[in-house]
C-alpha positions in Angstrom: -26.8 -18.2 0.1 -30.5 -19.6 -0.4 -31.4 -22.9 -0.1 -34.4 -24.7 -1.8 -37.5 -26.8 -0.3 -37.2 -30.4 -1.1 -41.4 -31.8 -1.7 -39.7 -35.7 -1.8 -42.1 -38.1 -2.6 -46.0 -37.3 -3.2 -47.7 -40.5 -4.0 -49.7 -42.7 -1.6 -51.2 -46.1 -2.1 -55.0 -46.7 -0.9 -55.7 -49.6 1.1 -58.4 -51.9 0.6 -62.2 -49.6 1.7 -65.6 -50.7 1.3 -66.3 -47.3 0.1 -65.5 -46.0 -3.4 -62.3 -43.7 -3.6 -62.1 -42.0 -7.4 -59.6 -40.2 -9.0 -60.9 -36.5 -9.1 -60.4 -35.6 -12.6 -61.0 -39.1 -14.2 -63.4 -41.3 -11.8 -61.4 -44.3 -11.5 -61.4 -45.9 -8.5 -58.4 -45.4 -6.5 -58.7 -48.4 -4.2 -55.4 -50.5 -4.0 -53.6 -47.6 -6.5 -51.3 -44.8 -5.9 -52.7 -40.9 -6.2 -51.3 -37.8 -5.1 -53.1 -35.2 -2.9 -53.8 -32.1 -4.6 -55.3 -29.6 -2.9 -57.2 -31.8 -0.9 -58.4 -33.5 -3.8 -57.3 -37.1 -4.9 -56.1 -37.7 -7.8 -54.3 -41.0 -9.9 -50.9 -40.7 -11.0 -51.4 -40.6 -14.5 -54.2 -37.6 -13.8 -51.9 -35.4 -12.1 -49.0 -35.8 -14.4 -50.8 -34.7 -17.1 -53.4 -32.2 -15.4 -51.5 -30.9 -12.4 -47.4 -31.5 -12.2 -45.3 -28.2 -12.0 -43.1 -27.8 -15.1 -39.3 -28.4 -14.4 -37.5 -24.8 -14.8 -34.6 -26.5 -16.4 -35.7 -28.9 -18.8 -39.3 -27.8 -19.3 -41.0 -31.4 -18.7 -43.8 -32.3 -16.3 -42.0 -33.3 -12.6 -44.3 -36.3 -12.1 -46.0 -37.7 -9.4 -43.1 -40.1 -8.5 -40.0 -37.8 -8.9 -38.4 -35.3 -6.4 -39.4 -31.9 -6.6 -37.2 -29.2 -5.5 -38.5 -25.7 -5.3 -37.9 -22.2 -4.5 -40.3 -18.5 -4.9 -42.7 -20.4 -7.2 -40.5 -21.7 -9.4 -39.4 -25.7 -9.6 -37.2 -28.6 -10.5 -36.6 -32.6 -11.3 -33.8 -33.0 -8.5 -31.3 -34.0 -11.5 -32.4 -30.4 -13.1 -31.1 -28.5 -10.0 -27.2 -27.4 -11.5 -25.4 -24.3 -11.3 -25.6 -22.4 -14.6 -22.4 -22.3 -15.0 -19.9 -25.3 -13.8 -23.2 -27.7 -14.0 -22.4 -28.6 -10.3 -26.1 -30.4 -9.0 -27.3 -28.3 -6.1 -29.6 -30.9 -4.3 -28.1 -29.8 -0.4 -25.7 -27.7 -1.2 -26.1 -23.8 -0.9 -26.5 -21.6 -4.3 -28.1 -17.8 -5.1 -30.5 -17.1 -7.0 -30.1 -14.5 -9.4 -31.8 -11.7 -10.6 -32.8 -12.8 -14.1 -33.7 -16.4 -12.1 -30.2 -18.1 -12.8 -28.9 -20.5 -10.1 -25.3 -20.6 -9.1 -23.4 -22.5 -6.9 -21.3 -20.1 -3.6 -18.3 -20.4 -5.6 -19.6 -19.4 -9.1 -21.6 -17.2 -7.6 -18.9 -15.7 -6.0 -17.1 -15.1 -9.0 -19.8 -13.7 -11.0 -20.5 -11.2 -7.9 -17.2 -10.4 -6.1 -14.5 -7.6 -6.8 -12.2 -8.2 -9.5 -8.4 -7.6 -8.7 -7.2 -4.2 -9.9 -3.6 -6.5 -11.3 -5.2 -9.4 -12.9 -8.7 -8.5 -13.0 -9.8 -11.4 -11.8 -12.2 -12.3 -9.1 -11.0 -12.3 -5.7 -12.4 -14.9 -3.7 -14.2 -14.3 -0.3 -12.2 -15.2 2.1 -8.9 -15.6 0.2 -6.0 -13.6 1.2 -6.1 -9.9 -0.3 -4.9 -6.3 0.2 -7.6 -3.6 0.1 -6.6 0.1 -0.5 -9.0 3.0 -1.2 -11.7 1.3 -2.2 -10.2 -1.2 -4.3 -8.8 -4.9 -3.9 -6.0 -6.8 -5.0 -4.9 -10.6 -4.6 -2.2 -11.0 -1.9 -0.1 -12.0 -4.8 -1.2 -9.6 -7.1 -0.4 -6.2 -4.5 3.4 -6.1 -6.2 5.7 -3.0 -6.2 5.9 -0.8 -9.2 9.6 -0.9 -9.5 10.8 -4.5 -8.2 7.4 -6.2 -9.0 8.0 -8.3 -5.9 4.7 -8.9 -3.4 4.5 -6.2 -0.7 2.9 -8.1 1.7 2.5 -6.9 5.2 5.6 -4.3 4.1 4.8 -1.0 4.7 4.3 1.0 1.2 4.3 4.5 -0.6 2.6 5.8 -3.9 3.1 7.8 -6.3 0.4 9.0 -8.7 -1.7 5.4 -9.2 1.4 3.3 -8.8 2.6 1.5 -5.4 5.9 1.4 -4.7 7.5 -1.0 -1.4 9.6 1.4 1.2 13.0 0.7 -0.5 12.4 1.2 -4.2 10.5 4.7 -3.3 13.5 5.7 -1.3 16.1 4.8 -4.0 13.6 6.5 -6.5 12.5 9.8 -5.2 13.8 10.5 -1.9 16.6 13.4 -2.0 20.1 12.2 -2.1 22.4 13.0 0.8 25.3 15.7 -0.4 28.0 13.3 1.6 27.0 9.8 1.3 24.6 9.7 -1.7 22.1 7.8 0.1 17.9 8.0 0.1 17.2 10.9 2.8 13.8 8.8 4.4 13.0 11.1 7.0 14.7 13.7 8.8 17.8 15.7 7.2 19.1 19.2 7.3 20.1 21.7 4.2 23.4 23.4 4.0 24.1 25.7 1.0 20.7 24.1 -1.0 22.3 20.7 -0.5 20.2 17.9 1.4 22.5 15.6 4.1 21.4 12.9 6.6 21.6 14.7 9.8 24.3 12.1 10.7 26.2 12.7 7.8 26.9 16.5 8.7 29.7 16.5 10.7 33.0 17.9 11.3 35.4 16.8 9.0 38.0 16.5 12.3 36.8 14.8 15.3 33.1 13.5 13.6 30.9 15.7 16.1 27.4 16.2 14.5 26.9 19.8 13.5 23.3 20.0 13.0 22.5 23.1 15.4 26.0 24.1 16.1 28.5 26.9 15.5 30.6 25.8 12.2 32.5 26.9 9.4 33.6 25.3 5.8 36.7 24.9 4.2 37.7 23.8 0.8 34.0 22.0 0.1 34.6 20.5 4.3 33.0 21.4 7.1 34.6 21.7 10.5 33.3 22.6 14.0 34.7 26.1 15.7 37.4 24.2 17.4 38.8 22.2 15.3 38.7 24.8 12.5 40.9 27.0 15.0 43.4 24.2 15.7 43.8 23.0 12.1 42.6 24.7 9.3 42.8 28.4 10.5 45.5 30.9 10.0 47.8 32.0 13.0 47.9 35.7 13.0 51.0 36.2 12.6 50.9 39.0 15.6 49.3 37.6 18.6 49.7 34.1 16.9 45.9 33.0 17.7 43.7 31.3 15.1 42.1 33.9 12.4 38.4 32.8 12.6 36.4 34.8 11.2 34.4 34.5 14.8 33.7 36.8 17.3 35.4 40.1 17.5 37.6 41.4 14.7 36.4 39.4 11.5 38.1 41.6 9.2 41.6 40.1 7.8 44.8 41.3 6.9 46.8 39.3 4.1 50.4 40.1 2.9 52.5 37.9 1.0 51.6 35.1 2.5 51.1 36.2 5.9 48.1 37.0 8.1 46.9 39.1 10.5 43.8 40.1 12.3 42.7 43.9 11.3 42.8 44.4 15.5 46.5 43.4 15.4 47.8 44.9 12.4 49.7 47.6 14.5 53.0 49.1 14.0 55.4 47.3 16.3 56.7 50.0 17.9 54.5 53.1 18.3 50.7 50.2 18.2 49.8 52.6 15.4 47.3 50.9 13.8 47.9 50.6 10.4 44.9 49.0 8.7 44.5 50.8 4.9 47.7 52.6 5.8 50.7 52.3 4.3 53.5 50.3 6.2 57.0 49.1 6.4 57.9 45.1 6.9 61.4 43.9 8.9 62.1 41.1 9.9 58.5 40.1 9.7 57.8 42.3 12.2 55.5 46.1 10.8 56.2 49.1 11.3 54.7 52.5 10.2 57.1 53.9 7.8 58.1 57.0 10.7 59.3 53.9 12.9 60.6 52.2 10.1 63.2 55.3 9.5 64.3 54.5 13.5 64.6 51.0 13.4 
């Protein structure tokens, strides 16, 4: 802001001399009149309106002897003549700028005509007014609105994507993965099983709820279960030493036979231990037998 120099008034009155006081330009005798002081010459009123009062920037007239003069770099005004270009506001005390093809504006004009302009409703934004600034670029407080909702952000945190600015939630619900189990935004964290994103706290065993993420498990029938709850409920009993058939450990290879299971380390003929994995065998009373034993049974 810039403020002007106020001359105020510049007319004197003589008093009564016994020596003769002229008018500079016309001779008159100045005794008992008013004159300005003009370069340390005196001069009468009607003189120095016509030969010596700076022109009004505004309205182009004379700014007479009697009237205030306001004035700033070499330029002046009639105190009326002293408005803001564009709202007509009168700047006589009040800040304004000066601009650089010599228009005067008051702070808020000259505000508008100088400050950023809003990247939602390209309009000015105020000093001093509440605003968001991101990268290099400004928005009103009001303005700063989520892509998707198109409520006000506020002092929310935010996310982006390409130019557009979207609040926490309607990114999430947007582009975040989706969890496998629960169908919910995956925001941070999360673990992949068979190229399908969960929440961490989603992967559990299907049994007693334990979190798997980092532990020994197995699946069953699109389920997941943890080793021991797997062997109490969901696995096979071999149907000769009547553990759990895992699949973990020692002995992963199976046995099935109409409708029975064993592991490959117990399929063994009952009576001689033959084992008799990819052999050919006998079945009694549930029990196997190699078909020699069979005969003696």
């Amino acid at each position: 802001m810039t403020f002007y120099k106020h001359s105020g008034p510049r007319s004197y009155v003589t008093s009564t001399m016994t020596d003769r006081f002229d008018c500079y330009y016309c001779r008159d005798n100045l005794q008992g009149k008013k004159y300005v002081k003009k370069d340390e010459k005196h001069v009468c009123t009607k003189c120095f309106d016509k030969l010596c009062a700076n022109t009004c920037a505004e309205c182009r007239r004379p700014i007479g002897a009697d009237a205030k003069e306001l004035h700033h770099k070499n330029r002046y005004w009639h105190e009326d003549c002293f408005r803001c270009v564009k709202c007509y506001k009168s700047l006589a005390g009040e800040p304004f700028s000066a601009r650089d093809d010599g228009k005067i504006m008051c702070g808020k004009c000259g505000s508008r005509e100088d400050g950023n302009r809003c990247q939602a409703c390209y309009k000015v934004v105020m000093p001093g007014s509440q605003n968001v600034e991101y990268k290099n670029k400004v928005w009103h407080e009001e303005c700063f609105t989520c892509f998707e909702c198109k409520k006000p952000i506020g002092t929310q945190s935010f996310l982006t994507k390409g130019d557009d600015i979207y609040c926490a939630p309607c990114h999430d619900k947007k582009f975040a993965k989706k969890c496998f189990h629960c169908k919910q935004a995956i925001t941070s964290g999360g673990i992949s099983y068979q190229d399908q994103p969960w929440h961490s706290e989603c992967f559990v065993c299907n049994t007693c709820h334990k979190p798997l993420a980092g532990a020994r498990f197995t699946s069953h029938e699109n389920n997941v279960y943890c080793v021991d709850c797997y062997k109490t409920d969901v696995a096979k009993k071999c149907n000769g030493c009547k553990n759990p058939i895992t699949g973990f450990g020692h002995g992963t290879n199976v046995v099935n036979y109409e409708g029975y299971a064993w592991h490959e380390y117990c399929f063994n003929c009952k009576k001689c231990s033959l084992s008799l994995a990819n052999k050919r065998f006998v079945i009694k009373e549930e029990q196997i037998y190699c078909p020699d034993c069979a005969k003696k049974v």
